[in-house]
C-alpha positions as CSV (number, residue, x, y, z in Angstrom):
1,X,44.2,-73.0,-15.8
2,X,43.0,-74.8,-19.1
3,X,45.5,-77.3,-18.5
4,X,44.9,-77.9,-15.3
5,X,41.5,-78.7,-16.7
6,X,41.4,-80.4,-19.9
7,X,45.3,-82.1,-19.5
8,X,45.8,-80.6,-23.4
9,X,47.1,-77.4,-22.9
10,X,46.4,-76.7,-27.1
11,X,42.5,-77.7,-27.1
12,X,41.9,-75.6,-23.3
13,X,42.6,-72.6,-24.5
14,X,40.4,-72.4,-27.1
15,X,37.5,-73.5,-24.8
16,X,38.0,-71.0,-22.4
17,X,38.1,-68.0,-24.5
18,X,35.1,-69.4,-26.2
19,X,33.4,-69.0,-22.6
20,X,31.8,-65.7,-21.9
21,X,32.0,-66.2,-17.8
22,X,34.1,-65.5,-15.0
23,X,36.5,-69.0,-14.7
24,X,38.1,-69.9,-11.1
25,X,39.5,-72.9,-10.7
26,X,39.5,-74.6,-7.3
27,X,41.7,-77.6,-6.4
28,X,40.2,-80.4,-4.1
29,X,41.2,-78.8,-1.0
30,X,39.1,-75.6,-1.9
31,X,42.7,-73.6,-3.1
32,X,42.2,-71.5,-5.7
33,X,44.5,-72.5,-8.2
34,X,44.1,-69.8,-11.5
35,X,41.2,-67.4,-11.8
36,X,40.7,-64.8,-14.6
37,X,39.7,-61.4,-15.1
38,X,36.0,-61.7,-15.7
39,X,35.6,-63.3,-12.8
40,X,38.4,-61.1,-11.0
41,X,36.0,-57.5,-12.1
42,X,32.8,-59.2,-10.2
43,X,34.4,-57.6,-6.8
44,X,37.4,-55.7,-7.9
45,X,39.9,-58.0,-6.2
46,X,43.3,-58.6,-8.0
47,X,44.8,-61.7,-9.4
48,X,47.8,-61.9,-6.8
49,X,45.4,-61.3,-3.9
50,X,43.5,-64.7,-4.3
51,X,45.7,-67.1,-5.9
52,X,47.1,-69.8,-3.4
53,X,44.8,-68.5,-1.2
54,X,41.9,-70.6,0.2
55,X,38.2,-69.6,-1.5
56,X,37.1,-69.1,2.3
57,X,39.9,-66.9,3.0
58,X,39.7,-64.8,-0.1
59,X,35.9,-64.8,-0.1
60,X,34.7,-65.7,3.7
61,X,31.4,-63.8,2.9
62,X,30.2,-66.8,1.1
63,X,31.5,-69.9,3.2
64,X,27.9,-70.1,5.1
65,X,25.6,-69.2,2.3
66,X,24.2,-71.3,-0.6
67,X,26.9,-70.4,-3.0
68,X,29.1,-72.3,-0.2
69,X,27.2,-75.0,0.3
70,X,26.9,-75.8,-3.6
71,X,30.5,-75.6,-3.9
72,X,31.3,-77.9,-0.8
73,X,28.4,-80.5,-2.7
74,X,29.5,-80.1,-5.7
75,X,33.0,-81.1,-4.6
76,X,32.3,-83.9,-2.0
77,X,29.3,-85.5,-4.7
78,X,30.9,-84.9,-7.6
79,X,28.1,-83.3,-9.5
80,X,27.5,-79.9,-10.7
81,X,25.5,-77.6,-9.2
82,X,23.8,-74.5,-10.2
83,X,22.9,-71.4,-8.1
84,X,22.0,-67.6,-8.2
85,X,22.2,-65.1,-5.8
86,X,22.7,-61.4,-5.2
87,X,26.4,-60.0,-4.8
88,X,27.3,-56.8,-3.2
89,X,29.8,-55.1,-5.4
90,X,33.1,-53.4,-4.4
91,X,31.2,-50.3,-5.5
92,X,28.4,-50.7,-2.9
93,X,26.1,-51.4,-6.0
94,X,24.3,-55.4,-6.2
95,X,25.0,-57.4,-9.1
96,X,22.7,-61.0,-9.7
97,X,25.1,-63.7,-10.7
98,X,24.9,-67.2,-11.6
99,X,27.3,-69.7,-10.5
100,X,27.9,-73.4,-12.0
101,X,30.2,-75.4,-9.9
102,X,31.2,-77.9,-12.5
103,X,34.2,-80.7,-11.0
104,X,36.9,-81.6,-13.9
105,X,39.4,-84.3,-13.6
106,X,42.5,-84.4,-10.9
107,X,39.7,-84.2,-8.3
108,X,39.7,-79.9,-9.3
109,X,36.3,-77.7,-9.2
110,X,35.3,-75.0,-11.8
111,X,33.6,-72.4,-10.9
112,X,31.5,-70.4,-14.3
113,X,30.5,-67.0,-12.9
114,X,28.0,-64.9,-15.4
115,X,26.1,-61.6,-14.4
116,X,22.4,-62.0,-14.8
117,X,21.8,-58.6,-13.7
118,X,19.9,-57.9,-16.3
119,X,18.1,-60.7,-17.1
120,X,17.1,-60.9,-13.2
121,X,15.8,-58.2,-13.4
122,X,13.6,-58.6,-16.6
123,X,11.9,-61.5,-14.7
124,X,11.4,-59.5,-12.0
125,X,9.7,-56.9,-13.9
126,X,7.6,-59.2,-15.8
127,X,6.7,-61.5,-12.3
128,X,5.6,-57.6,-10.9
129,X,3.2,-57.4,-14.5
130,X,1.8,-60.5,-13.9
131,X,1.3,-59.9,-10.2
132,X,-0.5,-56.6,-11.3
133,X,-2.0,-58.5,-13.9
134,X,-3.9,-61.2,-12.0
135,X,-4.8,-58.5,-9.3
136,X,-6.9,-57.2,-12.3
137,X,-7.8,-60.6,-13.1
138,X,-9.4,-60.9,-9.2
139,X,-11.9,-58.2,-10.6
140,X,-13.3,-58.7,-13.8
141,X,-16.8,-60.8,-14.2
142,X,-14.8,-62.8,-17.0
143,X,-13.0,-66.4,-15.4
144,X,-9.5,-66.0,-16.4
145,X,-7.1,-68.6,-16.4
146,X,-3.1,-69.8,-17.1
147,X,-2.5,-73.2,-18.1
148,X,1.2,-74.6,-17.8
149,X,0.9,-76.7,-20.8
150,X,4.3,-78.2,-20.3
151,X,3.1,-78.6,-17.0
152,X,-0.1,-80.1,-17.0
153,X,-1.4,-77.5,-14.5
154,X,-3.3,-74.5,-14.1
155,X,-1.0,-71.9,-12.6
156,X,-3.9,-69.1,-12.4
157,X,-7.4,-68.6,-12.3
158,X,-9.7,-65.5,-11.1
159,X,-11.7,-65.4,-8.3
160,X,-14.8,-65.4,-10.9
161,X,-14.0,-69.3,-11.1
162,X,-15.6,-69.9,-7.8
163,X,-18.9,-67.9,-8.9
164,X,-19.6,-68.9,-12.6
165,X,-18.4,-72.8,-11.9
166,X,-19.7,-73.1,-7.6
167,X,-16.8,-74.8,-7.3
168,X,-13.6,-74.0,-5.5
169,X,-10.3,-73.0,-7.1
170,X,-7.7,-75.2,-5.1
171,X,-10.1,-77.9,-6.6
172,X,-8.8,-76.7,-9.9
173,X,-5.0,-76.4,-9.0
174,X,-5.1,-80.2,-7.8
175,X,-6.4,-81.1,-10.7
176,X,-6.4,-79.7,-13.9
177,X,-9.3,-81.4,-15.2
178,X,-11.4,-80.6,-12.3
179,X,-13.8,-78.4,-14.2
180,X,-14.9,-80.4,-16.4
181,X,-17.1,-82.4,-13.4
182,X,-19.9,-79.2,-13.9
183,X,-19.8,-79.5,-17.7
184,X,-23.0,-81.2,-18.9
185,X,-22.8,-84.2,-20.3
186,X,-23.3,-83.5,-24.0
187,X,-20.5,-81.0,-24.0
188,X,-18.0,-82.7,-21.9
189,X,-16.9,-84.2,-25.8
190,X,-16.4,-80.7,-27.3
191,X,-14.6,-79.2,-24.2
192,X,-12.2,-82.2,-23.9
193,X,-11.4,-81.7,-27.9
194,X,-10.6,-78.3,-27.5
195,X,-7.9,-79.0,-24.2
196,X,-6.5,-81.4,-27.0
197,X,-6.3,-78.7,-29.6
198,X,-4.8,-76.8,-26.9
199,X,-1.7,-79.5,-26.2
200,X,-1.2,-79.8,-29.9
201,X,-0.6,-75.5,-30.2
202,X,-4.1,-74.6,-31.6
203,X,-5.9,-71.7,-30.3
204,X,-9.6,-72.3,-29.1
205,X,-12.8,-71.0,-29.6
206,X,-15.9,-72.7,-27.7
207,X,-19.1,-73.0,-26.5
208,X,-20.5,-75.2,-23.4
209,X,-22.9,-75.6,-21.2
210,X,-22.5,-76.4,-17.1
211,X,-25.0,-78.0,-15.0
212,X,-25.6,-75.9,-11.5
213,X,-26.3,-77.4,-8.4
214,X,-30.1,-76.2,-8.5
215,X,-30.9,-77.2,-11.7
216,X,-30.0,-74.6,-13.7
217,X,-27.5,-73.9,-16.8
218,X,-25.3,-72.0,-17.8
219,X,-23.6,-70.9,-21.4
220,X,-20.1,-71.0,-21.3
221,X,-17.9,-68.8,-24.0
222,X,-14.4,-70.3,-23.7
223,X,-11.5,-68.6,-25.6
224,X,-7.7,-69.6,-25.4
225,X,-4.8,-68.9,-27.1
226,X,-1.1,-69.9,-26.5
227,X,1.8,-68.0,-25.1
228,X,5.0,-68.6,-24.5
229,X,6.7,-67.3,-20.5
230,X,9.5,-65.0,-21.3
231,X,11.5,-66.7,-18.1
232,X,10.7,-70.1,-18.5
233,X,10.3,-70.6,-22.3
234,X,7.6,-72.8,-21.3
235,X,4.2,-73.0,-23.2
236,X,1.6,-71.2,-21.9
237,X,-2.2,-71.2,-22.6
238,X,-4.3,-67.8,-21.6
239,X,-8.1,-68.6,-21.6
240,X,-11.2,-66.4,-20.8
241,X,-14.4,-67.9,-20.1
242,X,-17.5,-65.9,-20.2
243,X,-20.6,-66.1,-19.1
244,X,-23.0,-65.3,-21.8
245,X,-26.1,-67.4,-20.4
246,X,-28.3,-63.6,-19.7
247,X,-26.7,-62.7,-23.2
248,X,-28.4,-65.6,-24.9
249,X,-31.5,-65.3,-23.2
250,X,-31.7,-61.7,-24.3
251,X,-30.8,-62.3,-27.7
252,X,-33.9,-65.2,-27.5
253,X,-36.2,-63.0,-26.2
254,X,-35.4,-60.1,-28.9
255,X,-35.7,-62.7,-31.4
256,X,-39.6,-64.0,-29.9
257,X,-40.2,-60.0,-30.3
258,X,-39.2,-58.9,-33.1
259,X,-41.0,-62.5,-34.8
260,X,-43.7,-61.3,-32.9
261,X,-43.7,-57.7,-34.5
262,X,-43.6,-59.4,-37.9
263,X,-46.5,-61.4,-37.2
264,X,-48.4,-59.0,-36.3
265,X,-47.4,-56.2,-39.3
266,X,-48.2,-58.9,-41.6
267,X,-51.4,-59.4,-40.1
268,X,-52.9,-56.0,-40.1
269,X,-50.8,-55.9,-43.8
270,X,-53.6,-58.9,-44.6
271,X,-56.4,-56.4,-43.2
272,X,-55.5,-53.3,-45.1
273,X,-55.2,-55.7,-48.4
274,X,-58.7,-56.9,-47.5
275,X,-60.0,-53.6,-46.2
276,X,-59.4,-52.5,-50.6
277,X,-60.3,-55.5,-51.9
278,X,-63.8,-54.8,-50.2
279,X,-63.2,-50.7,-50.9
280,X,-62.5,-52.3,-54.8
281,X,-65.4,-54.3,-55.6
282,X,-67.6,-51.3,-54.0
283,X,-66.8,-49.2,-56.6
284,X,-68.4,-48.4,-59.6
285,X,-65.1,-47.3,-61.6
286,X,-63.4,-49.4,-63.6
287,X,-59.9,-47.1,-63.3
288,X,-60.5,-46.6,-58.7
289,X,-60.8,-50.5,-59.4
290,X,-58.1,-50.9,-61.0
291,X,-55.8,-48.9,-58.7
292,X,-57.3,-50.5,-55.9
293,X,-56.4,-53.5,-57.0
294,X,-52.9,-52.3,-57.4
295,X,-52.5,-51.1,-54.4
296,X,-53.7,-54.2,-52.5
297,X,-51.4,-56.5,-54.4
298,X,-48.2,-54.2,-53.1
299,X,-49.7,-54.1,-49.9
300,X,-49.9,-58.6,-50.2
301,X,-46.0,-58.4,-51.4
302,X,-44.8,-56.2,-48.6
303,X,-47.0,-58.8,-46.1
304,X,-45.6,-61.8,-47.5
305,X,-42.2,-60.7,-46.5
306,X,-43.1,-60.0,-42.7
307,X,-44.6,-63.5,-43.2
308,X,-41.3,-65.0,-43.9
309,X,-39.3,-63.3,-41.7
310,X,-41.2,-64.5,-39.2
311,X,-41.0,-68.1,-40.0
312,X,-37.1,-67.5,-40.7
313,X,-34.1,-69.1,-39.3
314,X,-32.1,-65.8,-38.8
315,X,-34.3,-63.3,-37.2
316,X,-34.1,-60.3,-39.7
317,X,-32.8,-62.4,-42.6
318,X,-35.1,-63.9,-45.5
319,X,-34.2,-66.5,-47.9
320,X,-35.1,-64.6,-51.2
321,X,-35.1,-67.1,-53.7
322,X,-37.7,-69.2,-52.0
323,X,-40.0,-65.6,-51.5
324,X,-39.5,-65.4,-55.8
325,X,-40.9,-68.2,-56.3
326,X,-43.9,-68.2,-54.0
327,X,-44.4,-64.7,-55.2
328,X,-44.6,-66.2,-58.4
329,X,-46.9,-69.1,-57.9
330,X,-49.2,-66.7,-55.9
331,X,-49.9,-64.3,-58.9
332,X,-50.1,-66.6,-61.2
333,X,-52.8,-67.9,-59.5
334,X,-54.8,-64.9,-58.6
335,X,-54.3,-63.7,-62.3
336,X,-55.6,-67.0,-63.8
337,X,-52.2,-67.5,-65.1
338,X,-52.4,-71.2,-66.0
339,X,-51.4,-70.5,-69.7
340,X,-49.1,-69.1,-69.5
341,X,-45.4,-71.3,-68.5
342,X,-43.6,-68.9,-65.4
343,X,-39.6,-70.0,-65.5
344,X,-38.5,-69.4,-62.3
345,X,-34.4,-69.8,-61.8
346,X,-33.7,-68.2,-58.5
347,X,-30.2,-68.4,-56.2
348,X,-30.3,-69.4,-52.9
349,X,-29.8,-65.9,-51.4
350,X,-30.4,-64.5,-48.0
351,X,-31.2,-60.9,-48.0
352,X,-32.0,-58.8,-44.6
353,X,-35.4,-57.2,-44.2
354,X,-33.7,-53.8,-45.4
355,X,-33.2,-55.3,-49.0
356,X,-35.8,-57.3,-48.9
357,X,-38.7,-55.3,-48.6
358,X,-38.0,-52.7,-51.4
359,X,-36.7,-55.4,-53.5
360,X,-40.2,-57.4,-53.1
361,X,-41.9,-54.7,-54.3
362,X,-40.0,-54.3,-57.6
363,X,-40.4,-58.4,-58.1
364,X,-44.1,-58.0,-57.8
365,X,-44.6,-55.2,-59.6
366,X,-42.5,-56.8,-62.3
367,X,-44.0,-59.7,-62.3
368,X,-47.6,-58.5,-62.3
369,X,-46.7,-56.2,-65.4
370,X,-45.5,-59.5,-67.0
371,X,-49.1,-61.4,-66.3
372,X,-51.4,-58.5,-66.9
373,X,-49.6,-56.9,-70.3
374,X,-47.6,-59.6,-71.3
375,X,-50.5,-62.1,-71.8
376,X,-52.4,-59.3,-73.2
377,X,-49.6,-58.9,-75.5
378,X,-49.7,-62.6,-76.6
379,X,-46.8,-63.9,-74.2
380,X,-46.6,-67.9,-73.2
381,X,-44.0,-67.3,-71.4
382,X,-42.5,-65.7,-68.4
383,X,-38.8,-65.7,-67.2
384,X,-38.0,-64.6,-63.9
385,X,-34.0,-64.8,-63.3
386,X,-32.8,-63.8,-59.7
387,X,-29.0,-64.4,-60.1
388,X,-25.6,-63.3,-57.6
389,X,-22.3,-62.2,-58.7
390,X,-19.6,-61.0,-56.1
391,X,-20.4,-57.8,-56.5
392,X,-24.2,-57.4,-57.2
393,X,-27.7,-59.1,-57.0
394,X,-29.7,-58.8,-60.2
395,X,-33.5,-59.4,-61.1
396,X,-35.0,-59.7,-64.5
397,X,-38.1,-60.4,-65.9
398,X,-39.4,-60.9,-69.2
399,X,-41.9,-62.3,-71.5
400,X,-42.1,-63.3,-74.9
401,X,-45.0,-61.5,-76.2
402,X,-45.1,-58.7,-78.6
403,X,-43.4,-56.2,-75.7
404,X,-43.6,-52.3,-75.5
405,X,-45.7,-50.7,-78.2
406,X,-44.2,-48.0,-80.1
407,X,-44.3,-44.6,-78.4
408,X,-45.1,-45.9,-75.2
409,X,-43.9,-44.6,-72.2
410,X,-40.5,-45.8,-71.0
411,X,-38.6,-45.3,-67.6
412,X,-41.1,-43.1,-65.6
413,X,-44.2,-43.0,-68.0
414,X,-46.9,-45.3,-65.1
415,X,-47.1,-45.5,-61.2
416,X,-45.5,-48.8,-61.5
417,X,-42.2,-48.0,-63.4
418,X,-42.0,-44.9,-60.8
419,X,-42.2,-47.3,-58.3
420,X,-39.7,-49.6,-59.8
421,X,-37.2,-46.5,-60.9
422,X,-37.7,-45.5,-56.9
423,X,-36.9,-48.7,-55.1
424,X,-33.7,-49.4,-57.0
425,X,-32.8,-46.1,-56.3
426,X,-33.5,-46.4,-52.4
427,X,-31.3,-49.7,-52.9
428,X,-28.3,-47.6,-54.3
429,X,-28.8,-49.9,-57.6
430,X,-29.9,-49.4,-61.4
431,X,-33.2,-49.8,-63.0
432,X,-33.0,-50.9,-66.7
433,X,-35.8,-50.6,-68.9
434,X,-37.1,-52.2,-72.4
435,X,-37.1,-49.9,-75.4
436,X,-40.3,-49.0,-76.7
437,X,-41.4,-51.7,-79.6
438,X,-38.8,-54.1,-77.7
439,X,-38.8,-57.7,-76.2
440,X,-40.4,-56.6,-72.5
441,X,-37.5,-57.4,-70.4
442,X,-37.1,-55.4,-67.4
443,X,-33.8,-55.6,-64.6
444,X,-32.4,-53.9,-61.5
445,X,-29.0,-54.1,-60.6
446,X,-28.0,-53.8,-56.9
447,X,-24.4,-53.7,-55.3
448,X,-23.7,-57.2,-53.2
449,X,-21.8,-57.8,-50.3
450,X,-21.6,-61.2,-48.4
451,X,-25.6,-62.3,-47.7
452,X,-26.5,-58.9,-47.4
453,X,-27.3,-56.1,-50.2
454,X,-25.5,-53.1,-49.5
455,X,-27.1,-49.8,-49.7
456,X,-24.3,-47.4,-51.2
457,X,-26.7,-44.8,-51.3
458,X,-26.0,-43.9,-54.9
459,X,-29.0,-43.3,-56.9
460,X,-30.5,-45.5,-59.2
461,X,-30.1,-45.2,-63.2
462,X,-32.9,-45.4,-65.6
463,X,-31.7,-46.8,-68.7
464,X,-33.2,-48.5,-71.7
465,X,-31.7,-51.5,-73.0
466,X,-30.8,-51.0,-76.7
């Protein structure tokens, strides 16, 4: 047979074996001139039985089917021809094989048999998971879609199309880009990027808007990702777009709330300061003055923060650095601070209200230790530090006057160090101290994850820095 094929009976050979198919050779005429075993075991028929014999005499089951007709094209055209088809085996069983009808010189036609059994029915399997697949597709709220990127086409997309986009789906089948007709105007940029990313094998994560008919918007969330089709080998991209306008307007009315709620906490905060500012300067002792006093300036810091977060960008989220400083500027002026010069170096760091509100506390009751005692003490100047690390957030304050007297208390002597020993410990951190007849420096340590302080819920240490 390789002869008969390639004229050199040494280099035939070695081709043939090479081949893992069934090989029958056919001569112009449609006799079968050699045939070999692989393709002998496909139906069990032997060697002498065939050979000589005309293929529609030795196989008349296929003379008026497609196999037949690709051979008789294949050897009037001269041009291969491919086919597959179901064979029923000596057995009684059904085998899928593959013929190639491939003509070779002297006016011969091969015939390449392989069994694609297997593989035939791996595609059948998967074509039954995708059939199952896109019946599941028909019912979510979610549009899904497939896009034959080799293709240029969409091969699939759920009935939720027609809903979310008012538009019908053969539209899209026509024409791939057929979708992009709803998108609004400012958008139709972004969208148009992201089907580029697509085509150069990027995955896809965006956000758009589409124009209804009555006016209306909605808020597209378009994800895609690339796949490849197990049959085919051909590129594949698997999107979900979801419609997450009610989402958004949720989230924007939660947001108008809770801003609201702020608002109004730090405006009955304002009252309750003003309500013992009045109580304060109605009393006739110097100490229920004093402790009013106190008491109103906490009650100021824990209203200044519901003031920010309600003027925030992020609902829930303050930007601490810029509190510190106000916080700053505010005592300094209510305590006739202007001789004293208040360094300020604070990082840009956005804390949630969590963190923020115990942590405001400590700053002004640091801070209002530094005017009232530190000034008293002979200080000129204050340093307030608010710096970030990976790991934690820390807050010092200091002055340079003549610091802690000798003997005085330290760690959880005053209301105010009990207040700063109790808020570091609510934010799992530590709470350093000055020694007594020290420089007056005071810090807290908390742990520091991302933008937000992390509560570990260790308790905080009291320690004096030596």
């Amino acid at each position: 047979m390789a002869s008969r094929c390639f004229g050199d009976s040494r280099l035939a050979p070695l081709v043939f074996d090479s081949i893992d198919q069934g090989i029958c050779l056919l001569s112009f005429d449609f006799i079968i001139l050699d045939i070999d075993d692989r393709a002998l075991r496909t139906d069990g028929r032997q060697r002498d039985a065939v050979i000589g014999r005309s293929y529609w005499d030795a196989y008349p089951e296929c003379e008026h089917t497609a196999l037949g007709q690709s051979i008789v094209e294949a050897m009037r055209k001269r041009s291969p021809r491919r086919i597959e088809q179901a064979h029923t085996l000596s057995c009684g069983g059904v085998a899928w094989l593959e013929t190639r009808c491939v003509p070779v010189p002297d006016g011969n036609l091969l015939l390449l048999v392989r069994d694609i059994t297997d593989q035939h029915r791996e595609a059948e399997r998967l074509r039954h998971s995708e059939r199952a697949f896109r019946q599941l597709g028909e019912t979510i709220s979610e549009v899904f879609y497939i896009h034959e990127l080799d293709e240029a086409r969409i091969s699939y997309v759920s009935k939720a199309y027609e809903r979310v986009w008012g538009r019908p789906r053969a539209e899209l089948y026509e024409d791939l880009m057929s979708f992009t007709r709803v998108i609004h105007p400012d958008d139709r940029a972004k969208v148009t990027a992201a089907v580029a990313r697509q085509r150069a094998g990027y995955p896809t994560d965006t956000e758009y808007r589409l124009c209804c008919e009555d006016g209306s918007e909605r808020i597209i969330h378009d994800r895609a990702f690339l796949g490849r089709d197990p049959v085919s080998e051909s590129t594949r991209v698997f999107g979900l777009a979801t419609d997450i306008t009610e989402y958004r307007r949720a989230l924007a009315e939660k947001d108008l709330l809770a801003r609201e709620i702020d608002h109004r906490v730090k405006n009955s905060l304002m009252i309750v300061s003003s309500l013992l500012a009045i109580q304060r300067r109605a009393s006739a002792s110097c100490e229920t003055r004093a402790a009013l006093e106190e008491a109103g300036d906490r009650v100021t810091a824990i209203a200044r923060v519901h003031e920010r977060l309600h003027k925030s960008h992020q609902l829930g989220v303050i930007a601490f650095g810029a509190y510190l400083e106000q916080l700053c500027a505010d005592v300094s002026a209510s305590l006739r601070g202007d001789a004293v010069v208040v360094d300020v170096r604070a990082v840009a760091v956005e804390l949630s209200a969590e963190v923020a509100l115990p942590l405001a506390l400590i700053a002004n009751e640091l801070v209002t230790n530094a005017f009232k005692h530190g000034c008293a003490a002979g200080a000129t100047r204050i340093s307030i530090v608010l710096e970030q690390t990976s790991d934690r957030l820390t807050l010092t304050v200091d002055d340079d006057g003549a610091g802690l007297p000798p003997g005085a208390p330290s760690g959880a002597g005053s209301l105010g160090f009990r207040l700063f020993g109790s808020m570091a410990r609510q934010l799992g951190g530590t709470a350093i101290f000055p020694q007594p007849g020290g420089r007056a420096c005071f810090r807290v340590e908390i742990p520091h994850i991302g933008r937000e302080v992390a509560n570990t819920g260790c308790g905080a240490r009291q320690v004096q820095a030596v």
